[in-house]
C-alpha positions as CSV (number, residue, x, y, z in Angstrom):
1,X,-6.3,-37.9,-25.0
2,X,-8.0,-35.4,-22.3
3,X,-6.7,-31.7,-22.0
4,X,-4.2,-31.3,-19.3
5,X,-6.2,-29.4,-16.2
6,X,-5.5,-25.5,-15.9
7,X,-3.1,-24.1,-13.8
8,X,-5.0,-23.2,-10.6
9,X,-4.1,-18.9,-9.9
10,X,-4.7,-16.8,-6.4
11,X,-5.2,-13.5,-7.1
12,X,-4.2,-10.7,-4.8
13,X,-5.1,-7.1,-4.6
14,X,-7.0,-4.8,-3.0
15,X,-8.9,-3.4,-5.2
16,X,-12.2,-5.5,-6.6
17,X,-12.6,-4.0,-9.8
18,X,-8.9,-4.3,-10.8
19,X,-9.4,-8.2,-9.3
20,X,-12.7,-8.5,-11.6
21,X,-10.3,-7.3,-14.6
22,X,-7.5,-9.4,-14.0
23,X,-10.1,-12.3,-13.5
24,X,-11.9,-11.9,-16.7
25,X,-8.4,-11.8,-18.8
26,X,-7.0,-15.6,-17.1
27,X,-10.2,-17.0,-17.1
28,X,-10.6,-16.3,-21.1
29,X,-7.5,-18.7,-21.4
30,X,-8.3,-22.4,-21.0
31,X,-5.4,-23.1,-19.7
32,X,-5.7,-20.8,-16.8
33,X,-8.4,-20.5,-13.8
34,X,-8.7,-18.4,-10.4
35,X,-9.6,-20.6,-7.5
36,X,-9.3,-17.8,-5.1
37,X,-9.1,-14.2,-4.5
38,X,-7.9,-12.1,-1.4
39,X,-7.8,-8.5,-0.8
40,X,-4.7,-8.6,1.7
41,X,-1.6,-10.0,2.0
42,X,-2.5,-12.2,5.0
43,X,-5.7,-13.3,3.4
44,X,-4.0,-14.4,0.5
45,X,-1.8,-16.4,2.9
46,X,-4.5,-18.2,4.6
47,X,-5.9,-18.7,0.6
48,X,-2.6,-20.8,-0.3
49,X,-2.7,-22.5,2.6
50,X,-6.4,-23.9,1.9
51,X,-6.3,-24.4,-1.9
52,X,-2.2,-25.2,-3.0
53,X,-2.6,-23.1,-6.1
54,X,-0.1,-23.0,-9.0
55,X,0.8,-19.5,-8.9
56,X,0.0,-16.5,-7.0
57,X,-0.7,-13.2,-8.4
58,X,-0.1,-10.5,-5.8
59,X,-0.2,-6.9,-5.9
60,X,2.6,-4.9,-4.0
61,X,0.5,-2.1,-1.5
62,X,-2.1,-3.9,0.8
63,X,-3.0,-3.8,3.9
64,X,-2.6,-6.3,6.5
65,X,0.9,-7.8,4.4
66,X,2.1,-6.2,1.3
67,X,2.3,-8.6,-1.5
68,X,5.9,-8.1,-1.2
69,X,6.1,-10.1,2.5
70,X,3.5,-12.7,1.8
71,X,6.1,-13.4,-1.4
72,X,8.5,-14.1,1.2
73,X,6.5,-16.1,3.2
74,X,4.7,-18.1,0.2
75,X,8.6,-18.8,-0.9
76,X,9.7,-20.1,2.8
77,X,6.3,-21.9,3.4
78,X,4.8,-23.0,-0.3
79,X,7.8,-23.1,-2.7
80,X,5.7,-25.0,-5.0
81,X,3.4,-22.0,-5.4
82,X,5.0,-20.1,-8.1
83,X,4.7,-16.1,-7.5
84,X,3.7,-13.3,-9.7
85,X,4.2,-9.5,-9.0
86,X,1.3,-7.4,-10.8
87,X,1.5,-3.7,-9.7
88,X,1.3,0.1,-10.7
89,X,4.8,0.7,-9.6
90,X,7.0,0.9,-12.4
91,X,9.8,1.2,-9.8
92,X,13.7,-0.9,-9.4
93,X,13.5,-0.5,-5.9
94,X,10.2,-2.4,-5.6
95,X,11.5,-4.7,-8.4
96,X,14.9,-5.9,-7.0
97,X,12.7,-6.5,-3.7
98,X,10.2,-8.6,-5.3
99,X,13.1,-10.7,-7.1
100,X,14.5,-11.0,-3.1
101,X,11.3,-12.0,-1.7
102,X,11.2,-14.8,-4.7
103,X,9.2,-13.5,-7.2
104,X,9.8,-15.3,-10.6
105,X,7.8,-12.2,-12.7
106,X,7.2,-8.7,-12.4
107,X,4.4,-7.3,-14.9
108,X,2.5,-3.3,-14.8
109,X,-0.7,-3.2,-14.3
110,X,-0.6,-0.5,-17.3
111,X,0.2,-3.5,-19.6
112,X,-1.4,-6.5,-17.8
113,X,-3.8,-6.9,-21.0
114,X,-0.9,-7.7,-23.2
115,X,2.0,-9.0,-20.9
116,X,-0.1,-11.0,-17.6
117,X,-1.4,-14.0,-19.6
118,X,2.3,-14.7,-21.4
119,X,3.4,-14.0,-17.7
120,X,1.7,-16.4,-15.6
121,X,2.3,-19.0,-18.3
122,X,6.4,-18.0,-18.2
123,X,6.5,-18.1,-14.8
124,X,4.5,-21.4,-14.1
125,X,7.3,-22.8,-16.6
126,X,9.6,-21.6,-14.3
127,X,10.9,-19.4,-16.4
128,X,11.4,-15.1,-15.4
129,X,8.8,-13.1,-17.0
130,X,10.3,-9.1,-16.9
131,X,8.7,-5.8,-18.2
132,X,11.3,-4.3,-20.9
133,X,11.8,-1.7,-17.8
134,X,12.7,-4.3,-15.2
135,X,15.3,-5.9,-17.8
136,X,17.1,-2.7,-18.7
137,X,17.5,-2.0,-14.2
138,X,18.8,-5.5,-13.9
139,X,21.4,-4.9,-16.9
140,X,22.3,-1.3,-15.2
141,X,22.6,-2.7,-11.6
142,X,24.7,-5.8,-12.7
143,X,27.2,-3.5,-14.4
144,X,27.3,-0.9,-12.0
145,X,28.1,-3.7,-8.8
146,X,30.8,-5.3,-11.4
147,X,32.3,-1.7,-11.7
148,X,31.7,-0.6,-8.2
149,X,32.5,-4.7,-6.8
150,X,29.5,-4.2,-4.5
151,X,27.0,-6.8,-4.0
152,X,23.4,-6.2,-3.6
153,X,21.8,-5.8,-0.5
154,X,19.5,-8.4,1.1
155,X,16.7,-5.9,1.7
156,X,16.5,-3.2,-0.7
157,X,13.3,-1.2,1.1
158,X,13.1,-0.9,4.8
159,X,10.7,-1.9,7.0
160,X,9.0,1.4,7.8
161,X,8.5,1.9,4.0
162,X,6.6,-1.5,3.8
163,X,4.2,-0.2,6.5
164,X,3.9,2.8,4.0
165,X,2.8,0.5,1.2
166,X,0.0,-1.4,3.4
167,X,-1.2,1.7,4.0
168,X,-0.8,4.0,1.0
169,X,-4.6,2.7,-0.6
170,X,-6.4,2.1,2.8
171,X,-7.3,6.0,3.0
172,X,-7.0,8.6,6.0
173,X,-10.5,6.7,7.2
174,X,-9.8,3.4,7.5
175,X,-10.5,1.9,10.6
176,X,-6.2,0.8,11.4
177,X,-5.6,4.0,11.1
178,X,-8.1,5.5,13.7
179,X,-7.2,6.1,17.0
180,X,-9.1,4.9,19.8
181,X,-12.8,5.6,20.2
182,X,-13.3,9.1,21.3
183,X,-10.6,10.1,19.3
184,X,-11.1,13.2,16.8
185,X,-8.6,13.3,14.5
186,X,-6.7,16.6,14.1
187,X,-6.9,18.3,10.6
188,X,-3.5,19.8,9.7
189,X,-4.6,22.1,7.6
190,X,-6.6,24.2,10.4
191,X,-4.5,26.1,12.6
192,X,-4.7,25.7,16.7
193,X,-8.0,27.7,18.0
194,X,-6.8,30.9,19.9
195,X,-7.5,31.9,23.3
196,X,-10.6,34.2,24.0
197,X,-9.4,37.8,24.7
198,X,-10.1,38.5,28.5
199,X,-12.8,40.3,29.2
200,X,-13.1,43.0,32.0
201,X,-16.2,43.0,34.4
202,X,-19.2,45.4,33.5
203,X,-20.0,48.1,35.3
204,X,-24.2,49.1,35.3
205,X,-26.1,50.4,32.5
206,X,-24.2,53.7,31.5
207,X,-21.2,53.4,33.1
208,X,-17.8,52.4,31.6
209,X,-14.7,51.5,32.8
210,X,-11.7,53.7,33.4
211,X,-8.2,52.3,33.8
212,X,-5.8,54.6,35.7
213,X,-2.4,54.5,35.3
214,X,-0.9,52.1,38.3
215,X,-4.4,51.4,39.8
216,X,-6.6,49.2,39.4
217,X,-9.8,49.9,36.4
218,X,-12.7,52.1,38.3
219,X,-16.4,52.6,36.9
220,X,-17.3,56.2,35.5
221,X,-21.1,56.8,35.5
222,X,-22.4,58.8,32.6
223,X,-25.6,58.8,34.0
224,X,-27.1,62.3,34.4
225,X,-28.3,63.8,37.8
């Protein structure tokens, strides 16, 4: 009887060494292998589209898409493509947003040594794979919309602070954030040049000038005779 084949994984983020990492812990399971590996969100959507992988491992900030939109689209577009959040930000606003955009786990990068393996398996069972932090905000937001009778809303971050997140590891040099050629960006931090004082005209050697009151300035010689 012949092992089953491993679950084929994209892998998302923009960083290459945290990529390497996360490569080197799936890949030491046989049951799991990376087929692909983007450092964007719309890179990783052209990646699904090309190799139909099992699961998709995205990070939350990169450029381009944040994981967090190209969840949304992978849901709309590849529902087969099961999708994992791996991030830094141990946050409930992120997490509720990545549960929206159809996220079936949500695991810390802090922790991705212990909890990503058991993860992608959980979640390519279908099952939810939540960090203990995650649980205990779902458990406080589901009693406090039974207490309050609200329901939850369909976005839970706004647009501009997505932008924020494709941006916050790019750096203040990367090229989208440069403004057209020619352009010197302004540093904050150094206040606005000041005008040159005005000068007055020079008289010749040994002279100076003399401003009397209500007239205009006159030249006084000091030369001797």
């Amino acid at each position: 009887m012949t092992d089953p084949a491993p679950a084929r994984i994209l892998l998302a983020d923009d960083h290459a060494l945290v990529r390497r990492g996360v490569r080197l812990i799936l890949e030491s399971e046989p049951d799991l292998t990376v087929v692909a590996e983007a450092d964007d969100g719309a890179e990783a959507l052209a990646l699904a589209r090309a190799h139909r992988p099992d699961l998709a491992v995205l990070d939350i900030a990169m450029p381009r898409l944040t994981g967090l939109q190209a969840a949304r689209e992978l849901s709309r577009t590849q529902p087969d493509t099961r999708v994992l959040i791996l991030t830094m930000y141990d946050n409930e606003q992120f997490f509720f947003e990545a549960l929206a955009a159809g996220a079936s786990g949500y695991v810390l990068k802090s922790v991705a040594d212990r909890d990503l393996v058991e993860a992608c398996r959980a979640t390519l069972r279908g099952e939810p794979f939540l960090y203990p932090g995650a649980v205990n905000a779902l458990i406080r937001d589901y009693l406090d919309r039974v207490r309050d009778g609200r329901a939850l809303p369909s976005r839970v971050i706004t647009g501009r602070e997505e932008e924020i997140l494709k941006t916050r590891r790019r750096g203040p040099h990367h090229p989208a954030d440069r403004g057209p050629p020619g352009h010197q960006p302004q540093d904050r931090r150094t206040p606005p040049r000041q005008p040159a004082p005005e000068t007055r005209p020079q008289g010749p050697p040994g002279t100076h000038p003399v401003r009397h009151p209500g007239g205009p300035d006159r030249t006084l010689s000091c030369r001797r005779p």
